[in-house]
CHARMM internal coordinates of N, CA and C (Angstrom, degrees):
IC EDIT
DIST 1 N 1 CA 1.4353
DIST 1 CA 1 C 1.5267
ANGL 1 N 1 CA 1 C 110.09
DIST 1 C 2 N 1.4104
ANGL 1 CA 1 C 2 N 114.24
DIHE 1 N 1 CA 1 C 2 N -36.72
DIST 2 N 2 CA 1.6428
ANGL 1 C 2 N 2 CA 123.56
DIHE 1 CA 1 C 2 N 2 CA 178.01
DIST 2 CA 2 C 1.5826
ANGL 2 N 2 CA 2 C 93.96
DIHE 1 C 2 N 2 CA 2 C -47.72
DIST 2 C 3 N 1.0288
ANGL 2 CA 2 C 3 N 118.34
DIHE 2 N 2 CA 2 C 3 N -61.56
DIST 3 N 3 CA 2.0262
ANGL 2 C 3 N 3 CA 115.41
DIHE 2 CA 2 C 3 N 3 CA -140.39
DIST 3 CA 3 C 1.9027
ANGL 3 N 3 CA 3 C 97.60
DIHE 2 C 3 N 3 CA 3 C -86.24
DIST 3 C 4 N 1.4382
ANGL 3 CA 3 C 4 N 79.78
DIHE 3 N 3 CA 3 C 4 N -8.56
DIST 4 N 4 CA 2.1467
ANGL 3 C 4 N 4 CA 68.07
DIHE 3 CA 3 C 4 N 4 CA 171.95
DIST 4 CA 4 C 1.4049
ANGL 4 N 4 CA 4 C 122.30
DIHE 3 C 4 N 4 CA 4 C -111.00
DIST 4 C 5 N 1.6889
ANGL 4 CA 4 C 5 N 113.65
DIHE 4 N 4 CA 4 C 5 N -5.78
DIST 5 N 5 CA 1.1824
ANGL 4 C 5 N 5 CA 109.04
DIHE 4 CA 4 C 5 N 5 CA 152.24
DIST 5 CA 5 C 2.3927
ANGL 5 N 5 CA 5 C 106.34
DIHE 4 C 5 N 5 CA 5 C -98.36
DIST 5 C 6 N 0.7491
ANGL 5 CA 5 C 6 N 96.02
DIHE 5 N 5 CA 5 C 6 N 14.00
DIST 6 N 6 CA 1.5209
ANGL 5 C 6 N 6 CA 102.57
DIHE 5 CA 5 C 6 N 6 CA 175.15
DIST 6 CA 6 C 1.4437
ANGL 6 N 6 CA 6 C 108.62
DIHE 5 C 6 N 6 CA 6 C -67.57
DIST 6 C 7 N 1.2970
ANGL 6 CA 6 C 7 N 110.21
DIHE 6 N 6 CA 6 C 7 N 131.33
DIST 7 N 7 CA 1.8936
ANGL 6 C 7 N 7 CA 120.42
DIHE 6 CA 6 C 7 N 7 CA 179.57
DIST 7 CA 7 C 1.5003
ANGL 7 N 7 CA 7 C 103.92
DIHE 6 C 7 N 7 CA 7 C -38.34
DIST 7 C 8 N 1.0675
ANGL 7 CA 7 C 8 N 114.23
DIHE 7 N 7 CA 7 C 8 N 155.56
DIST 8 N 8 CA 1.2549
ANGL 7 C 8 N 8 CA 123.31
DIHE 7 CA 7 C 8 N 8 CA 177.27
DIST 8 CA 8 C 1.5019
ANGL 8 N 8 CA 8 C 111.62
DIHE 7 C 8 N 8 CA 8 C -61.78
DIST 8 C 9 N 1.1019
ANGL 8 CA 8 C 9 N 126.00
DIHE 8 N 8 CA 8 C 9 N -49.68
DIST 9 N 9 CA 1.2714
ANGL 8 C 9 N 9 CA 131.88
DIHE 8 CA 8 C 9 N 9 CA 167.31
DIST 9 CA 9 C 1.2140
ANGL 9 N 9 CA 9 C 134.23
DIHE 8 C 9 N 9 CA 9 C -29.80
DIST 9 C 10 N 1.3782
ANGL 9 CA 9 C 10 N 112.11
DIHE 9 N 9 CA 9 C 10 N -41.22
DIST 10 N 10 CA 1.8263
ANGL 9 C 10 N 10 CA 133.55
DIHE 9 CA 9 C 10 N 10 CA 168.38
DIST 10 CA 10 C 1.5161
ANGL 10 N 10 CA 10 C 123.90
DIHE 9 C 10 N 10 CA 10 C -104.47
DIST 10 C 11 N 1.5092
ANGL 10 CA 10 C 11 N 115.92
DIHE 10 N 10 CA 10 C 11 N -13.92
DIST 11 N 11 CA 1.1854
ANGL 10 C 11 N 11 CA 117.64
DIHE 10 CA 10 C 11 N 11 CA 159.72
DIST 11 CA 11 C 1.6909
ANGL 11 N 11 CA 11 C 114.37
DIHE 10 C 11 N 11 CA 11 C -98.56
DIST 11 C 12 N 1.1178
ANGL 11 CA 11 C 12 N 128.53
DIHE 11 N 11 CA 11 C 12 N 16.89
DIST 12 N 12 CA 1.6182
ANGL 11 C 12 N 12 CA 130.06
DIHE 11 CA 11 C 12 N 12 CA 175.68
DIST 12 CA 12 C 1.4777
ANGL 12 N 12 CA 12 C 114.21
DIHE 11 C 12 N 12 CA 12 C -136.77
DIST 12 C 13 N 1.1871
ANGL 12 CA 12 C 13 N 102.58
DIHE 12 N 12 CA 12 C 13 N 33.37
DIST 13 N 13 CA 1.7824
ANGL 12 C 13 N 13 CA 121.39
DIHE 12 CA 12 C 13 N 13 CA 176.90
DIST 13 CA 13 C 1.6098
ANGL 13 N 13 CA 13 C 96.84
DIHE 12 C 13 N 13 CA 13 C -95.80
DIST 13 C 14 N 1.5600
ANGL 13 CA 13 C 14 N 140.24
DIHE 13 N 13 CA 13 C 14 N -15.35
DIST 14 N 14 CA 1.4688
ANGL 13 C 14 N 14 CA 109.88
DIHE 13 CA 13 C 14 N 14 CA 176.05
DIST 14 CA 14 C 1.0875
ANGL 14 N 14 CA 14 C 106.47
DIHE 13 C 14 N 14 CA 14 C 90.01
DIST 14 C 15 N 1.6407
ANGL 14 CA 14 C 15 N 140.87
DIHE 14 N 14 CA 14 C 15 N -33.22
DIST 15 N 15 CA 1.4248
ANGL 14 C 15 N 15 CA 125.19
DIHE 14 CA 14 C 15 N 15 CA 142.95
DIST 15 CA 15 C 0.9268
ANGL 15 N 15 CA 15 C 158.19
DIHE 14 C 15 N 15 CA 15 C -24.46
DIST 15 C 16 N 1.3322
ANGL 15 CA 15 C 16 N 133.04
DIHE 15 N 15 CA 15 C 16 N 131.02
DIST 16 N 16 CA 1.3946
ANGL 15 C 16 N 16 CA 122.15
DIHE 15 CA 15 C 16 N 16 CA 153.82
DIST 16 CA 16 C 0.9728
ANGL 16 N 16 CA 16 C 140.13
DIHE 15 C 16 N 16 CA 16 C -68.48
DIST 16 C 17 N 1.0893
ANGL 16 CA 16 C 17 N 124.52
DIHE 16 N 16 CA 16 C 17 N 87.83
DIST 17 N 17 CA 1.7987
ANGL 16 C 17 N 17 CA 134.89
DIHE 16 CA 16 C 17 N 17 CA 177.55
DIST 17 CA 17 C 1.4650
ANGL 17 N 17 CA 17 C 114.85
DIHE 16 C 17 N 17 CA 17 C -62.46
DIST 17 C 18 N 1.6426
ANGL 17 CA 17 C 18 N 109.28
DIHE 17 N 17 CA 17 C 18 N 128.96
DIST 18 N 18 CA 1.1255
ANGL 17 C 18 N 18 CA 120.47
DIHE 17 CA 17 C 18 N 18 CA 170.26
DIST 18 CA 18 C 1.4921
ANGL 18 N 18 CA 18 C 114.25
DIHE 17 C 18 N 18 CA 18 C -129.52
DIST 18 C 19 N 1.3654
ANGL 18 CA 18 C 19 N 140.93
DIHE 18 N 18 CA 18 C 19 N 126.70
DIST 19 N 19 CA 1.4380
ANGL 18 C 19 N 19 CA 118.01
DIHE 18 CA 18 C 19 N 19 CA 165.35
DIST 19 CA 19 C 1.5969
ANGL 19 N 19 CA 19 C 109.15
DIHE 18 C 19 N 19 CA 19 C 84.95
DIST 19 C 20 N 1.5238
ANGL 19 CA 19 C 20 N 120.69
DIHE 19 N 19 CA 19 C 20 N 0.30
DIST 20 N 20 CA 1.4670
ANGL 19 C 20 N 20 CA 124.13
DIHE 19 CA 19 C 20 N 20 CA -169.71
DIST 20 CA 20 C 1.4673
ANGL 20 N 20 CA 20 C 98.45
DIHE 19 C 20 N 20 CA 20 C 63.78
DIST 20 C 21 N 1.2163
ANGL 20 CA 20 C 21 N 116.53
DIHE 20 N 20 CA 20 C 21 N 53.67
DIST 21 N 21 CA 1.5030
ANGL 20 C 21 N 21 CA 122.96
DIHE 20 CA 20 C 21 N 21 CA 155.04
DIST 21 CA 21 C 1.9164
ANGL 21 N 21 CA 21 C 114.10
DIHE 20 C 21 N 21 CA 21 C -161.49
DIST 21 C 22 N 1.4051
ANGL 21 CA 21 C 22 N 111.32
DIHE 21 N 21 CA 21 C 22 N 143.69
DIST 22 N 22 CA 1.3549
ANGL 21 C 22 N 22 CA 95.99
DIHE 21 CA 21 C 22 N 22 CA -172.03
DIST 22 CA 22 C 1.6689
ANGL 22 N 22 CA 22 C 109.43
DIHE 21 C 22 N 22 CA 22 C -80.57
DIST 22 C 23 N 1.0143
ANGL 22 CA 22 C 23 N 111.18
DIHE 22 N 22 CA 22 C 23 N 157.75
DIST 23 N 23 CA 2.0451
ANGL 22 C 23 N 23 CA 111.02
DIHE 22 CA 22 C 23 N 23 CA -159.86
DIST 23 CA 23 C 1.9205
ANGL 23 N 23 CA 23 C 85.68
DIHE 22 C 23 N 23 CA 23 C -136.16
DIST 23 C 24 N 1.4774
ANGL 23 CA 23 C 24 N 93.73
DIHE 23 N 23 CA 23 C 24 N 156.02
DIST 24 N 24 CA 1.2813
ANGL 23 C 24 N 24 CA 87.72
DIHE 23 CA 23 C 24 N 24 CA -170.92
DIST 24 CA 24 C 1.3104
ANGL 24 N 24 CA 24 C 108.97
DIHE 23 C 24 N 24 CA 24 C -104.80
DIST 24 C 25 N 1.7225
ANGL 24 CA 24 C 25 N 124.24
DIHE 24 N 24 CA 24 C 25 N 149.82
DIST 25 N 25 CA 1.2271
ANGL 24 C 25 N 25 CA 126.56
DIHE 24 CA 24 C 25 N 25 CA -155.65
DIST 25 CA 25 C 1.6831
ANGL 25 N 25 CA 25 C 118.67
DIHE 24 C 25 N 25 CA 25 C -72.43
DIST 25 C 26 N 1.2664
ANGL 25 CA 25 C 26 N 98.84
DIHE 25 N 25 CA 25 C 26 N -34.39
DIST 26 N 26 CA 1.7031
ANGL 25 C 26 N 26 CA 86.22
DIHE 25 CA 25 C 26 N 26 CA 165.59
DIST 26 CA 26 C 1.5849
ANGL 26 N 26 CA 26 C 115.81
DIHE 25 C 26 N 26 CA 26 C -138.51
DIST 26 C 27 N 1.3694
ANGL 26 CA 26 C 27 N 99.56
DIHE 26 N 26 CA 26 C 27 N 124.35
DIST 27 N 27 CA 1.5929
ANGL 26 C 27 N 27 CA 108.62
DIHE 26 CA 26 C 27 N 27 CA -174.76
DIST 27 CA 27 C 1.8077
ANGL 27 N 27 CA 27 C 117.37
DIHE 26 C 27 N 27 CA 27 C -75.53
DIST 27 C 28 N 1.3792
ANGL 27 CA 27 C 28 N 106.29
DIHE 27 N 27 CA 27 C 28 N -10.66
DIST 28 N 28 CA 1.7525
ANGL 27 C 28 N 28 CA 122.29
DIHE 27 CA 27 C 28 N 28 CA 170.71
DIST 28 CA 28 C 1.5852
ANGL 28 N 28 CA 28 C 112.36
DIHE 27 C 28 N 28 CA 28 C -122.08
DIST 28 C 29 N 1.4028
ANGL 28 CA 28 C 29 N 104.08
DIHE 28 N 28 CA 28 C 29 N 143.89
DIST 29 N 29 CA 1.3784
ANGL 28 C 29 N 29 CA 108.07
DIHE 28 CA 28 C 29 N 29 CA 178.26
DIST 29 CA 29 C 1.6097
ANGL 29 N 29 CA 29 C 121.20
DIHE 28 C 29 N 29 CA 29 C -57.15
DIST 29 C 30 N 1.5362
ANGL 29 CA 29 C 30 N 105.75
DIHE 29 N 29 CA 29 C 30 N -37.01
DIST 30 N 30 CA 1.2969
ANGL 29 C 30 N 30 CA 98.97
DIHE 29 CA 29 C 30 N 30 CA -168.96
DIST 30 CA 30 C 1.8783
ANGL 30 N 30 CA 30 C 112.59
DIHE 29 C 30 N 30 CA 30 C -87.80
DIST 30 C 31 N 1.5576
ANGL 30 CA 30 C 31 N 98.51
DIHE 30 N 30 CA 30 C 31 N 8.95
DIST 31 N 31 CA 1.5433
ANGL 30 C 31 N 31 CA 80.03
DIHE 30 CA 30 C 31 N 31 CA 161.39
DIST 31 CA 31 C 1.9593
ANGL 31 N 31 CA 31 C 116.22
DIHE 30 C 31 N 31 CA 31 C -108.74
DIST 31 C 32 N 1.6487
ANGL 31 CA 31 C 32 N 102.61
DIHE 31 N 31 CA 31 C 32 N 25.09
DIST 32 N 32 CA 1.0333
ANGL 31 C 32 N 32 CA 83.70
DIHE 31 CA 31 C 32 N 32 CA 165.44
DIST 32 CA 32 C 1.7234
ANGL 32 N 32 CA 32 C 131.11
DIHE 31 C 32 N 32 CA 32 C -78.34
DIST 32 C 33 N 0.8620
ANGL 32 CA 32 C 33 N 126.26
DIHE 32 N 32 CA 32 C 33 N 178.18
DIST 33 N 33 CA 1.4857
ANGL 32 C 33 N 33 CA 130.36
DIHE 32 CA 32 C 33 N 33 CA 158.25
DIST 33 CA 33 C 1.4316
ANGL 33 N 33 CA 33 C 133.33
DIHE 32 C 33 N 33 CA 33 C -102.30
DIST 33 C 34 N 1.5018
ANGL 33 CA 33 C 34 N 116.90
DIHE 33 N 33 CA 33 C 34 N 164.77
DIST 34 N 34 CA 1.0763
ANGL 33 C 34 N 34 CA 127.20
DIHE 33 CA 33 C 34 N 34 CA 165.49
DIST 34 CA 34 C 1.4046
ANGL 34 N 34 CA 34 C 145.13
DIHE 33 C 34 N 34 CA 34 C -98.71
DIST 34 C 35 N 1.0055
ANGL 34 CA 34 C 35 N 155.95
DIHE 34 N 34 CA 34 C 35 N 125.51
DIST 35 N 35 CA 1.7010
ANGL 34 C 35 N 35 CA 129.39
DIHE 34 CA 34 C 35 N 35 CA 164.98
DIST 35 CA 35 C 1.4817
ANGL 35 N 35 CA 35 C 111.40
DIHE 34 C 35 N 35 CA 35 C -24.15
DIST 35 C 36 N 0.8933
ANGL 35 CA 35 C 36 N 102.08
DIHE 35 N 35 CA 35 C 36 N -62.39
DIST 36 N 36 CA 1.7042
ANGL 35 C 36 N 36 CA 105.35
DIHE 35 CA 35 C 36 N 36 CA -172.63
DIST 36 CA 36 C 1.0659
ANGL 36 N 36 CA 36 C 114.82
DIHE 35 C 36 N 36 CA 36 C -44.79
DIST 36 C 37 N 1.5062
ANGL 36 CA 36 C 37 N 114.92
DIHE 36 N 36 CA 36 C 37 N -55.19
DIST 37 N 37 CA 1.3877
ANGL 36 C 37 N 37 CA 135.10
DIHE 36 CA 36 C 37 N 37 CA 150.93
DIST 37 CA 37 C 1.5569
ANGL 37 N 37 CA 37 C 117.22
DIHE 36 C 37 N 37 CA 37 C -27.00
DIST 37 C 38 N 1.0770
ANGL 37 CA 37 C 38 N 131.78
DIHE 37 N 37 CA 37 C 38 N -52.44
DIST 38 N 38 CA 1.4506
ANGL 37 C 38 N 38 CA 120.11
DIHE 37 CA 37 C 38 N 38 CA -150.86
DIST 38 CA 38 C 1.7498
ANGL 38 N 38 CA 38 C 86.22
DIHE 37 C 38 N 38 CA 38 C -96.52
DIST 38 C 39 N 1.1989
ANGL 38 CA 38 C 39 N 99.32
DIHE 38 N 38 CA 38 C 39 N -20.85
DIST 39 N 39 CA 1.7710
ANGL 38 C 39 N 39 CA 108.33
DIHE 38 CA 38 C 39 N 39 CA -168.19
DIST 39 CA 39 C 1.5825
ANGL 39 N 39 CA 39 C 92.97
DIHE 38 C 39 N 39 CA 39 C -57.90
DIST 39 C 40 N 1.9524
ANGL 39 CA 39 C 40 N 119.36
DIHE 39 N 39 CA 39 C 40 N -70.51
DIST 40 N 40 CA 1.0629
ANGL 39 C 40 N 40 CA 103.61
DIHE 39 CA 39 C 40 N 40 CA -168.90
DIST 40 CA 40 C 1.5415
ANGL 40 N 40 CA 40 C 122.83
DIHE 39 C 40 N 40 CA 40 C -75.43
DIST 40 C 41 N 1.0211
ANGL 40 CA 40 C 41 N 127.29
DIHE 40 N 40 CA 40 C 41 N 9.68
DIST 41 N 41 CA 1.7940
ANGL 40 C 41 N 41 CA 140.54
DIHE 40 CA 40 C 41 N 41 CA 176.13
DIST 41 CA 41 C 1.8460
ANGL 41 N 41 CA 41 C 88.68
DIHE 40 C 41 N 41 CA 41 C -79.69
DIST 41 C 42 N 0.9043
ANGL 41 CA 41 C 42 N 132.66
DIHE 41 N 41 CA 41 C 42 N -54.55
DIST 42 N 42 CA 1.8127
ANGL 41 C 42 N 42 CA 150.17
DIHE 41 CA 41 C 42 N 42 CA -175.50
DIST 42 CA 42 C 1.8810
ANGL 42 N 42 CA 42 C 88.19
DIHE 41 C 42 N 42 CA 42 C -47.89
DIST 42 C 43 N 1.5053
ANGL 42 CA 42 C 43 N 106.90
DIHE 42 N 42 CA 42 C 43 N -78.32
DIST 43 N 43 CA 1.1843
ANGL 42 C 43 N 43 CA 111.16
DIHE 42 CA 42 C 43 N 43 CA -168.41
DIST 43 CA 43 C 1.2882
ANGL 43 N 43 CA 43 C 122.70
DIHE 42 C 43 N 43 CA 43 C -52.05
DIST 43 C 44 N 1.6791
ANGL 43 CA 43 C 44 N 104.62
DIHE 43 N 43 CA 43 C 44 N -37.11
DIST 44 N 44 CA 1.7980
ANGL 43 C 44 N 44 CA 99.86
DIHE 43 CA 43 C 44 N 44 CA -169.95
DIST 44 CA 44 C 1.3438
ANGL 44 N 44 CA 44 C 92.92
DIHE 43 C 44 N 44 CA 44 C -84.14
DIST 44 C 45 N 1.6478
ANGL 44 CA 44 C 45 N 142.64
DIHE 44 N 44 CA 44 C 45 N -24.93
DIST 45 N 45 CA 1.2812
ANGL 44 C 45 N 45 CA 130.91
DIHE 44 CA 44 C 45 N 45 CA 169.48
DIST 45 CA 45 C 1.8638
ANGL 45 N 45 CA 45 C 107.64
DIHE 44 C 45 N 45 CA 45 C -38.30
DIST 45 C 46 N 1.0173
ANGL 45 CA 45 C 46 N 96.92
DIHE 45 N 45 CA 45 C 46 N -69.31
DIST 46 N 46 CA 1.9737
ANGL 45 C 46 N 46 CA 107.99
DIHE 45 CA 45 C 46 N 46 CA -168.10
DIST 46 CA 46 C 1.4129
ANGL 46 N 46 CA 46 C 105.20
DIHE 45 C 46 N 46 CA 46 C -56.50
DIST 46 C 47 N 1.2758
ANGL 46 CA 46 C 47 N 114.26
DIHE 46 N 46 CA 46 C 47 N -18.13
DIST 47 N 47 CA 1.2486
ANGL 46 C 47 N 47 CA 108.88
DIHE 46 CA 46 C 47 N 47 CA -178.56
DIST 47 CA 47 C 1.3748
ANGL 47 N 47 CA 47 C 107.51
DIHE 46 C 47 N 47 CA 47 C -94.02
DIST 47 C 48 N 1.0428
ANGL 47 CA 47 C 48 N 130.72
DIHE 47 N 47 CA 47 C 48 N -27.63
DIST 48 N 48 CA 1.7787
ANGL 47 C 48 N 48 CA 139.22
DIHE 47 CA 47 C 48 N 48 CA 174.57
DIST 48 CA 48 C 1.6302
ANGL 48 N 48 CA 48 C 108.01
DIHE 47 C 48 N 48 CA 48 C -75.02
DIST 48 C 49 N 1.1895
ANGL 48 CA 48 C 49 N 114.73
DIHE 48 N 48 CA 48 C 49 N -28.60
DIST 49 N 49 CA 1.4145
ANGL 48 C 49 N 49 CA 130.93
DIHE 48 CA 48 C 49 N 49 CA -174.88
DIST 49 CA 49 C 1.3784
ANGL 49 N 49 CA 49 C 115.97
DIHE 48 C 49 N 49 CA 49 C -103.34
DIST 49 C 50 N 1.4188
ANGL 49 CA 49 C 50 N 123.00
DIHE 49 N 49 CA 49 C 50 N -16.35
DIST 50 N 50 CA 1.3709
ANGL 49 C 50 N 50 CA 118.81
DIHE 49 CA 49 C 50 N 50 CA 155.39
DIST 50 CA 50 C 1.5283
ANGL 50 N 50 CA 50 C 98.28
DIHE 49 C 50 N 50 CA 50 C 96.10
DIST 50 C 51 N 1.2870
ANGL 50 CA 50 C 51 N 107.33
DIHE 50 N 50 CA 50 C 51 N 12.26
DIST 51 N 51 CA 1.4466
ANGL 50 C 51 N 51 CA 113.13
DIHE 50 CA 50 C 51 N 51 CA -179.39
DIST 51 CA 51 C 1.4291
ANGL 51 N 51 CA 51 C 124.69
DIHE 50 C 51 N 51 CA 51 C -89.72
DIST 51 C 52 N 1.6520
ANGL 51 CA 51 C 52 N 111.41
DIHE 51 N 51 CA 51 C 52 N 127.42
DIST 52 N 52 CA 1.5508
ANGL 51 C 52 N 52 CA 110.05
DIHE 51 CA 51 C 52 N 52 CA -155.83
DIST 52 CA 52 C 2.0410
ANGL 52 N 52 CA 52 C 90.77
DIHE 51 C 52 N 52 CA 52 C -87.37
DIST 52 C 53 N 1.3480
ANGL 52 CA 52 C 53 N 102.34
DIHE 52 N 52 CA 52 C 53 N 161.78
DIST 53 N 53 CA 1.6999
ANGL 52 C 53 N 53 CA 103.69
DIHE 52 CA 52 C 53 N 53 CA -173.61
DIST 53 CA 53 C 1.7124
ANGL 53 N 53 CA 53 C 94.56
DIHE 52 C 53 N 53 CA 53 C -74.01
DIST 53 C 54 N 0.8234
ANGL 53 CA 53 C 54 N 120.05
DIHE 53 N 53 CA 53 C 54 N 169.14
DIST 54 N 54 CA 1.8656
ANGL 53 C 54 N 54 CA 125.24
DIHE 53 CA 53 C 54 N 54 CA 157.09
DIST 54 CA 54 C 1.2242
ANGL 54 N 54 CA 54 C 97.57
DIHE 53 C 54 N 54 CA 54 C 161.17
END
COOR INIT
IC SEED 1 N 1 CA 1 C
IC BUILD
């Protein structure tokens, strides 16, 4: 409820807010990601979903 009445300023930074503070998204290497990565997570979505690219 904090970060959605939160100033625009601190709720439109792209963070992850935890606790009314931004926390960082991955605390281990191997859950970071890739482009490539998010690319094929994108693709097999549309493809499970029947969703044409455009």
């Amino acid at each position: 409820m904090w970060l959605a009445a939160a100033p625009a300023l601190a709720a439109g930074t792209g963070r992850f807010w935890h606790d009314r503070r931004p926390r960082p998204e991955h605390y281990v290497p191997w859950t970071w990601e890739s482009a490539a990565g998010r690319e094929h997570l994108w693709e097999r979505c549309r493809t499970l979903t029947g969703t044409s690219r455009g």
